[in-house]
C-alpha positions in Angstrom: 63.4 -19.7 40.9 64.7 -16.0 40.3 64.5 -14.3 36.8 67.3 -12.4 35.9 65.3 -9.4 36.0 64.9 -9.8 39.7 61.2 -11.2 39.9 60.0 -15.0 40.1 59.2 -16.7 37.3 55.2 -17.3 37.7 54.3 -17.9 34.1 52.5 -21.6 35.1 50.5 -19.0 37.2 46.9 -18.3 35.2 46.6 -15.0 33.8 50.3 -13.9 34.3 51.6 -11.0 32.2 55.3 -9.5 32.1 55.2 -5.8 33.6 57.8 -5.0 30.6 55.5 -5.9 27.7 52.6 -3.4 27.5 49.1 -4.5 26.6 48.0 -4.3 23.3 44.4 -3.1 22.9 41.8 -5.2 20.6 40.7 -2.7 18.3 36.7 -3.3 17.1 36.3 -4.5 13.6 35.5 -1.4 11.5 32.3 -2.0 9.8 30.9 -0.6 7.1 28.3 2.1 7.8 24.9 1.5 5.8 23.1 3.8 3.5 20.1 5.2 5.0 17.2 5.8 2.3 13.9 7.5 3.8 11.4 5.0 2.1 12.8 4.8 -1.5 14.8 8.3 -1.3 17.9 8.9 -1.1 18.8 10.6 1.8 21.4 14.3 2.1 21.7 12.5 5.6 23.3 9.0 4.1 26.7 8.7 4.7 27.5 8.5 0.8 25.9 11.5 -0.1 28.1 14.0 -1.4 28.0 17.6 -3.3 30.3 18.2 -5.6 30.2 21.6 -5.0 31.9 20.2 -1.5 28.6 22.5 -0.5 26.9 19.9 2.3 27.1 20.2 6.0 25.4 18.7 8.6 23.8 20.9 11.3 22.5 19.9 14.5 19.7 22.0 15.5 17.7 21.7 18.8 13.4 21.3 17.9 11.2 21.0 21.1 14.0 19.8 23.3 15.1 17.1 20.8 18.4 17.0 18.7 17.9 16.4 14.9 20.3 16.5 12.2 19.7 19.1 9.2 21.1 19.1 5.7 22.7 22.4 5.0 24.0 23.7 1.5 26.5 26.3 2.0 26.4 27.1 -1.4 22.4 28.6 -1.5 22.7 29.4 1.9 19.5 27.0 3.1 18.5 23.2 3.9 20.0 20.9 0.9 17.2 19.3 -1.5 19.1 16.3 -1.7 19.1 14.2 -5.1 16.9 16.7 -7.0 20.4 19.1 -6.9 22.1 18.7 -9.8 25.6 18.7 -8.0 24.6 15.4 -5.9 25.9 11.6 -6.2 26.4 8.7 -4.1 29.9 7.4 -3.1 28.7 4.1 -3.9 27.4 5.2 -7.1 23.6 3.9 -6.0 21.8 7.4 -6.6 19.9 6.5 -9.3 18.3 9.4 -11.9 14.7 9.7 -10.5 16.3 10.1 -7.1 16.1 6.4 -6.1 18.6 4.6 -3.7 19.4 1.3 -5.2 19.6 0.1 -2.3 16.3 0.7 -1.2 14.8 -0.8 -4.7 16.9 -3.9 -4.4 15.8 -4.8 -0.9 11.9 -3.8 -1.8 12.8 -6.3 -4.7 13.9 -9.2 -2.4 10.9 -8.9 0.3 8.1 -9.1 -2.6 8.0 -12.4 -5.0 5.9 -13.2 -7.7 2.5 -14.8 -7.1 3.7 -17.7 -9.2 6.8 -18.6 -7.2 4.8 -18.6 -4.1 2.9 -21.0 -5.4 6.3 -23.0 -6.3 7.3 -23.3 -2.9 3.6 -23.9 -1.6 2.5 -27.5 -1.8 -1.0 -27.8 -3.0 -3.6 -30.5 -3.3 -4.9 -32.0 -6.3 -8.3 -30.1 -6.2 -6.9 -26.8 -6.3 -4.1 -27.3 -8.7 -6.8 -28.4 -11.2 -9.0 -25.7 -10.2 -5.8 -23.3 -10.8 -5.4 -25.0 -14.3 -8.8 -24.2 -15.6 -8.9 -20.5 -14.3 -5.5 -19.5 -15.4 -4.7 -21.9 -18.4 -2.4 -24.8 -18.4 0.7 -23.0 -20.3 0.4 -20.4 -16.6 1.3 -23.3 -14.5 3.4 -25.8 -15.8 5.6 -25.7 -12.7 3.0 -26.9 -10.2 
């Protein structure tokens, strides 16, 4: 059977596509890049540091052979000191005063628990919860 545009009509055919229609590309999801403390620090590296001064650039400076990224304050003319500057924040608003990322504090804060809710999810046996009792005190461990 002819199409009217001269070519046969193959759409039962797997994979077909019309020539006249042009491909649309799947764009990736954008996703959200992550800060990027160094321990608890916040880093002049992190994607949501900023200067106010609108001072900060990133250099790229070649060490040994190897690429690394630099911190550079236009406005002193040397390597940024990062959240000791007075002119620094966070984007996200997670520079906190001592120069803490929030971030950082928040996910130390979820991999440590308290003693006493490991010993919630722990099931003991009857000898050491009363062993427990008498070192620590009764009012200590009501939960167990």
């Amino acid at each position: 059977m002819k199409h009217e545009y001269g070519g046969f009509k193959d759409s039962a055919r797997k994979g077909f596509r019309d020539k006249r229609t042009p491909r649309r590309r799947e764009e990736p999801q954008k996703q959200r890049p992550k800060p990027m403390p160094i321990g608890r620090k916040c880093n002049p590296l992190c994607p949501y540091f900023r200067c106010s001064k609108k001072a900060l650039v990133i250099k790229t400076e070649f060490f040994k052979g190897r690429q690394r990224k630099i911190a550079y304050c236009r406005w002193i003319g040397d390597t940024c000191i990062g959240a000791s500057c007075q002119y620094a924040y966070c984007a996200l608003r997670a520079l906190l005063p001592n120069g803490d990322c929030m971030f950082a504090v928040q996910a130390e804060k979820k991999k440590t628990k308290d003693m006493f809710e490991e010993l919630k999810e722990s099931e003991l046996d009857e000898k050491t919860r009363s062993l427990m009792t008498r070192r620590l005190g009764k009012k200590d461990l009501d939960f167990i």
